[in-house]
C-alpha positions as CSV (number, residue, x, y, z in Angstrom):
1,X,92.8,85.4,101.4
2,X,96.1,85.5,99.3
3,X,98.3,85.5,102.4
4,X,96.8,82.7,103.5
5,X,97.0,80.5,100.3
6,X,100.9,82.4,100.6
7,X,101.2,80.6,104.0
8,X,100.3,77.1,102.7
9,X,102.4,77.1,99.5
10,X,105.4,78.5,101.2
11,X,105.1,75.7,104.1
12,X,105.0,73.3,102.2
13,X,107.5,74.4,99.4
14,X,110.3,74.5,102.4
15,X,109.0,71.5,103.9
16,X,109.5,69.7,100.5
17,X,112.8,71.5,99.8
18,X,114.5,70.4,102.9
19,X,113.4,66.7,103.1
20,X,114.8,66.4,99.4
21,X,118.0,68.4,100.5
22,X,118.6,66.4,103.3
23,X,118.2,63.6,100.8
24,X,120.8,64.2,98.8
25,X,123.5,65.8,101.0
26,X,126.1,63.1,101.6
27,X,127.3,62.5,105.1
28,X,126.2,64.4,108.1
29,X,123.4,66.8,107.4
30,X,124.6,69.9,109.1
31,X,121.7,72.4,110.9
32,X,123.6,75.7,109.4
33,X,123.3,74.5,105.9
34,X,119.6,73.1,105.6
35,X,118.8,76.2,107.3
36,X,120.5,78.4,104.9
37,X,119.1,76.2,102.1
38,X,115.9,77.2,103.6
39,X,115.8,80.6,103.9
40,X,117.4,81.7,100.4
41,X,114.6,79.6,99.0
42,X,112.4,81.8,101.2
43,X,114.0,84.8,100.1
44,X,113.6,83.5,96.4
45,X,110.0,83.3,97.0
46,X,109.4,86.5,98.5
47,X,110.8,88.1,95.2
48,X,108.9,86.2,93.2
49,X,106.0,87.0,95.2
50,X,106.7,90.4,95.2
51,X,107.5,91.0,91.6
52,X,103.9,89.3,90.6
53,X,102.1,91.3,93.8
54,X,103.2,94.5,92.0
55,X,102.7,93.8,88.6
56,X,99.2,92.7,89.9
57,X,98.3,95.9,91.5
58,X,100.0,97.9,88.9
59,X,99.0,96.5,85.8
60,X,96.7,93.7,85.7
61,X,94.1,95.1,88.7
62,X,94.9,99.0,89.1
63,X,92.0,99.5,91.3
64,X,92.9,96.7,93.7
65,X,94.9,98.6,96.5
66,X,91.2,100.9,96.6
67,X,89.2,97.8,97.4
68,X,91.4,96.3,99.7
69,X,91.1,99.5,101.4
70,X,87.3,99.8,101.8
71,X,88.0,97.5,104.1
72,X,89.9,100.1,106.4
73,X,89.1,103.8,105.8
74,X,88.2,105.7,102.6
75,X,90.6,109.0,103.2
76,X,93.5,107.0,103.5
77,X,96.0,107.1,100.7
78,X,97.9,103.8,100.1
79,X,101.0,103.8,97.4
80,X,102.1,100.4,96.0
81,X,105.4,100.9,97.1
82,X,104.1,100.9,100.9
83,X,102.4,97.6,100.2
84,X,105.4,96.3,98.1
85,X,107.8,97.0,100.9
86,X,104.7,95.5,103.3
87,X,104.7,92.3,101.6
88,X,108.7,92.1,101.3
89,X,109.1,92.4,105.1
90,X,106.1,89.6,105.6
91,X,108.1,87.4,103.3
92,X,111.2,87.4,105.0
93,X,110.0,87.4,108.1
94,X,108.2,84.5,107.4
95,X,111.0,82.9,106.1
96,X,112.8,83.3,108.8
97,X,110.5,81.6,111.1
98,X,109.2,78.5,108.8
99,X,113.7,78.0,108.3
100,X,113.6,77.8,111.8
101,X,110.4,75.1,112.3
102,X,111.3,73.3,109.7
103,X,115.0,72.6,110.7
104,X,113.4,71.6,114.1
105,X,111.6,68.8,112.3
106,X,114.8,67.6,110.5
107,X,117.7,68.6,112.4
108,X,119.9,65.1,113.2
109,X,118.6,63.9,116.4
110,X,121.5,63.9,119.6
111,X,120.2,60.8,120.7
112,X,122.9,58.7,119.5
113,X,126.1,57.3,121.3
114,X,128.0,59.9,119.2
115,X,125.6,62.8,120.8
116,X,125.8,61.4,124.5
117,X,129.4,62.2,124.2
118,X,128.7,65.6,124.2
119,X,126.0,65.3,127.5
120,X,127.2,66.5,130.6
């Protein structure tokens, strides 16, 4: 259920971020640097993320990792830093791809007589 609310507040963070960025950039808004803009802010998030997940499961909820795993198998044995390091790989991976969709949806169009110029 978190990763799912995750999903939707991340989305919509970097959809926000880059319509505001390409707002304010002067001039020709370049693909490279909207998605750069993008996926630092994704790799900002995942941190973020991160640091709160494991002061969650630490701290605030200790027994959480052994409910989450009643779910799979009782002899298992889960450390937080498996889940940590599961959760940081999530985040950048999903960063990577909503950079990617999102500078699809606001990358400057060809379809201009400066971008015919380039057609074969």
């Amino acid at each position: 259920m978190f990763s799912a609310a995750n999903f939707v507040f991340y989305g919509l963070g970097q959809f926000l971020l880059i319509q505001r960025y390409k707002r304010r950039t002067p001039g020709v808004f370049k693909y490279q640097d909207g998605f750069w803009a993008l996926f630092r802010c994704g790799i900002i998030a995942t941190f973020l993320i991160t640091g709160f997940f494991l002061v969650y499961i630490t701290e605030l909820n200790p027994g959480f990792l052994h409910e989450m795993l009643t779910t799979w198998e009782e002899d298992y044995e889960l450390r937080p830093g498996v889940v940590i390091l599961g959760l940081a790989l999530m985040g950048f991976s999903t960063s990577l791809v909503f950079s990617l969709i999102h500078m699809q949806l606001f990358k400057p169009t060809w379809n201009t007589a400066e971008g015919k110029k380039h057609t074969l």
